[in-house]
N, C-alpha and C positions, 0 to 999 in steps of 0.2 A: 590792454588785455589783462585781466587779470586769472591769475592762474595761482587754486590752493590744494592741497593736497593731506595727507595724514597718512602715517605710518603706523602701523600694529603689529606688535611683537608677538607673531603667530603662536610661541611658546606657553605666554598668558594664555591666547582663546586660541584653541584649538579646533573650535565650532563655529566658526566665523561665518556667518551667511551675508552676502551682496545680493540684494533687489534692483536687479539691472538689467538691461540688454544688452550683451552684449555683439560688438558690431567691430570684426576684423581685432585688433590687438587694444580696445579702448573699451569702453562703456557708456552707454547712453539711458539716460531714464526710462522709468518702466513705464508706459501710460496707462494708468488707471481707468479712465476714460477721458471724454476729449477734453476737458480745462484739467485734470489733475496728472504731473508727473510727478514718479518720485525713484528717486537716486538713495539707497538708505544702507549702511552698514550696520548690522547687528553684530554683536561680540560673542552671540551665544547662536545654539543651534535654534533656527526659525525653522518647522519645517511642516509645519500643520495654516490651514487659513485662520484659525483659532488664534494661532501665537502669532502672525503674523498681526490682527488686526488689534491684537492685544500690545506687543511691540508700536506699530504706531500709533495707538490712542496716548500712551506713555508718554509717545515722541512731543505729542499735540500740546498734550499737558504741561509737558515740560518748557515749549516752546513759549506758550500761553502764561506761562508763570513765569519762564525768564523777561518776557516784552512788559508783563504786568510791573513787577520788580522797578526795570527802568525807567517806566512810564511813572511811578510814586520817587524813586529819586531824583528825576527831572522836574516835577512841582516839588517836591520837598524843599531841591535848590534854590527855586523859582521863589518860593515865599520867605524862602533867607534873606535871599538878597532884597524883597521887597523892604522886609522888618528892616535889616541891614540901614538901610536907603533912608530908610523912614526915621530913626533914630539918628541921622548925620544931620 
């Protein structure tokens, strides 16, 4: 099982919004509809559909550029080691 977690120093945001359900003392993803959940802390106050869907386009983005990132350092590596190889 893997089990992660994160902590927020409620002092920093004081506007903290959770996109959750919550369910007895825990939290369960929200369903968007039937293939899409989502589990999502915001730092700031979310509190219009506006900011909300502006918040996760952000999130998208961000997500899409971090995988993009890894995806160019993983052949970056790859053709190193090719040249690498090649020049032994």
């Amino acid at each position: 099982m893997k089990l992660t977690y994160k902590y927020y120093d409620l002092e920093k945001h004081p506007n903290m919004t959770i996109l959750a359900v919550q369910k007895g003392n825990s939290f369960e993803p929200y369903k968007v509809d039937k293939k899409t959940s989502v589990y999502q802390v915001f730092t700031k106050k979310v509190d219009t559909k506006a900011k909300l869907e502006k918040e996760l386009q952000a999130n998208v983005k961000s997500t899409i550029r971090g995988k993009s990132l890894f995806i160019i350092m993983i052949l970056g590596l790859g053709i190193f080691f090719i040249v690498d190889a090649k020049k032994k």
